[in-house]
C-alpha positions in Angstrom: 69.1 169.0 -0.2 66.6 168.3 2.9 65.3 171.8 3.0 65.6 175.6 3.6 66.5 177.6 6.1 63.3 178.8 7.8 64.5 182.5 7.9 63.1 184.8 5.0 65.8 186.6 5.0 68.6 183.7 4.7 67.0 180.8 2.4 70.1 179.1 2.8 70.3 175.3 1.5 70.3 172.6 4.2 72.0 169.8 2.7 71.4 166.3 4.1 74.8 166.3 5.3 74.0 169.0 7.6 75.1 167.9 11.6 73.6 170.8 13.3 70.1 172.1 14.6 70.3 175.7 13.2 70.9 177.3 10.2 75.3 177.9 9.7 74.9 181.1 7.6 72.3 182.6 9.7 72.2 181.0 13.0 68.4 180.4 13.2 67.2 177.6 14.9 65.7 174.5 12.5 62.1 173.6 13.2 61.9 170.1 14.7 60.8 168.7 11.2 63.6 169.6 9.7 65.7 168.5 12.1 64.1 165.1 12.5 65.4 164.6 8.6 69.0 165.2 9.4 70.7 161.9 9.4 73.9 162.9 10.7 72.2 165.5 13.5 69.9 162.7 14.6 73.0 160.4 15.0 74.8 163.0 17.4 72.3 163.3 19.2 72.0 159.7 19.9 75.7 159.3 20.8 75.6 162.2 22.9 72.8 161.3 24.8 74.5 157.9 25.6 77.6 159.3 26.6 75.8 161.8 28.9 73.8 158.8 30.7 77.2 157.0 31.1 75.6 154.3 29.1 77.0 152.0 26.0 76.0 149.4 24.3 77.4 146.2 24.7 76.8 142.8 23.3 76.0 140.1 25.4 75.5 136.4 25.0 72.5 134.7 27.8 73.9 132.4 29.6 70.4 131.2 29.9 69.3 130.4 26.6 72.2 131.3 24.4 70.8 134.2 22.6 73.0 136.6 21.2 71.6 140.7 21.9 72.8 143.8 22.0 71.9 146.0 25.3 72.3 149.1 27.1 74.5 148.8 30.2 73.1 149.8 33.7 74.7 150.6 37.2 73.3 149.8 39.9 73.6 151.7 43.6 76.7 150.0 44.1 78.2 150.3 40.7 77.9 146.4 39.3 76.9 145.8 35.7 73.4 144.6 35.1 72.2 143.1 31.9 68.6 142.0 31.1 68.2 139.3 28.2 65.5 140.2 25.7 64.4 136.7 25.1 64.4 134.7 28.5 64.7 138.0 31.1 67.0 136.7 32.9 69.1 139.0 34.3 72.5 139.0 35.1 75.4 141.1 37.1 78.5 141.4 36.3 81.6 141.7 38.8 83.1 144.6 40.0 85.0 146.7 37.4 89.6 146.0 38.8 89.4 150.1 39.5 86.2 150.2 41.2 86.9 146.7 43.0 89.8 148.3 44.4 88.7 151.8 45.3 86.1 149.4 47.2 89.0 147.4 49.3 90.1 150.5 50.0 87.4 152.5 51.6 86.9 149.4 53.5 90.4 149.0 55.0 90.1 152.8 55.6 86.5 152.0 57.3 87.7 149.0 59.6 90.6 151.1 60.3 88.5 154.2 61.5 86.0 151.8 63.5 89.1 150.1 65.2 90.6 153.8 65.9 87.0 154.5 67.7 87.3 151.5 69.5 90.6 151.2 71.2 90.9 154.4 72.0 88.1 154.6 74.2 90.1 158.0 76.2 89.6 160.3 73.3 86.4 161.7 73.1 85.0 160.8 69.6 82.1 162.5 68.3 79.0 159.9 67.6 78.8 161.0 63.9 82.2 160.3 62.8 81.3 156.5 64.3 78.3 156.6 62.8 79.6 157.3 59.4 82.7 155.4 59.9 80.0 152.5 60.0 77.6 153.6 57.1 81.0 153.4 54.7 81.8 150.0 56.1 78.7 148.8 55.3 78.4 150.0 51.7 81.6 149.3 51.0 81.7 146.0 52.4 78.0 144.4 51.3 79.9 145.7 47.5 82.9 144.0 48.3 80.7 140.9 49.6 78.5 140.9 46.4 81.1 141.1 44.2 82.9 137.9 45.6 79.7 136.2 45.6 79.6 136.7 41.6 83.1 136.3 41.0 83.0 132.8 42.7 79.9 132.3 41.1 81.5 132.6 38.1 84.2 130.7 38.6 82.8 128.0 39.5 79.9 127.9 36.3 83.3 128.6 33.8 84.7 125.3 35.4 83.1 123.1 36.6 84.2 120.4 39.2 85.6 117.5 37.7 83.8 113.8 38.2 85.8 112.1 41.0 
């Protein structure tokens, strides 16, 4: 037993197995300081607020100076992976996720495709926002495309190194 339920007219028990933030016989709300003493409430509350910020925790090894941590995963605008190592800081982003690497080649080929439409066919009047955002998704799309090529070679080449000729 952690407690009581707060309402005079209730009492109920509130075991220590308890998983939710108000009384289940009466419906009143805990006070905070009996909340805070729920093991299994304070647990849910911890998963749920790291599925609502889209965020897990992954383990990670620094390429840096070996160490082995646990972390929190960040996006950035573009949607890579970022990791920060505890020990050295150095951080590191990862490549492109395969379904977000593609949905990227594919707004770009549908980009290029719009900006060569607006281009060749200089007889149809085109209105100057549709070129201007025709451009704006080319260039998001393609400085992700370009970054993430950047890393994945990057990669690549650390993972195997040239061989001594």
């Amino acid at each position: 037993m952690v407690a009581t339920c707060p309402n005079t007219n209730c009492l109920q028990v509130i075991p220590s197995d308890h998983s939710c933030s108000w009384c289940t016989a009466c419906g009143e709300t805990l006070p905070a300081s009996i909340q805070a003493e729920l093991p299994l409430l304070q647990e849910g509350r911890a998963k749920g607020e790291a599925a609502r910020a889209g965020i897990g925790m992954i383990e990670k090894v620094c390429a840096g100076c070996g160490t082995q941590f646990k972390t929190s995963s960040k996006l950035d605008f573009l949607g890579f992976l970022e990791v920060t190592c505890p020990q050295c800081h150095l951080q590191v982003t990862e490549p492109l996720r395969w379904s977000r690497r593609i949905v990227y080649w594919l707004f770009l080929g549908v980009g290029i495709w719009g900006l060569a439409d607006i281009a060749f066919h200089p007889g149809v009047k085109r209105e100057l926002t549709a070129a201007i955002g025709t451009l704006l998704l080319l260039l998001k799309m393609g400085s992700a495309v370009w970054k993430d090529l950047q890393i994945t070679q990057r990669r690549r080449s650390t993972a195997h190194p040239a061989l001594p000729s």
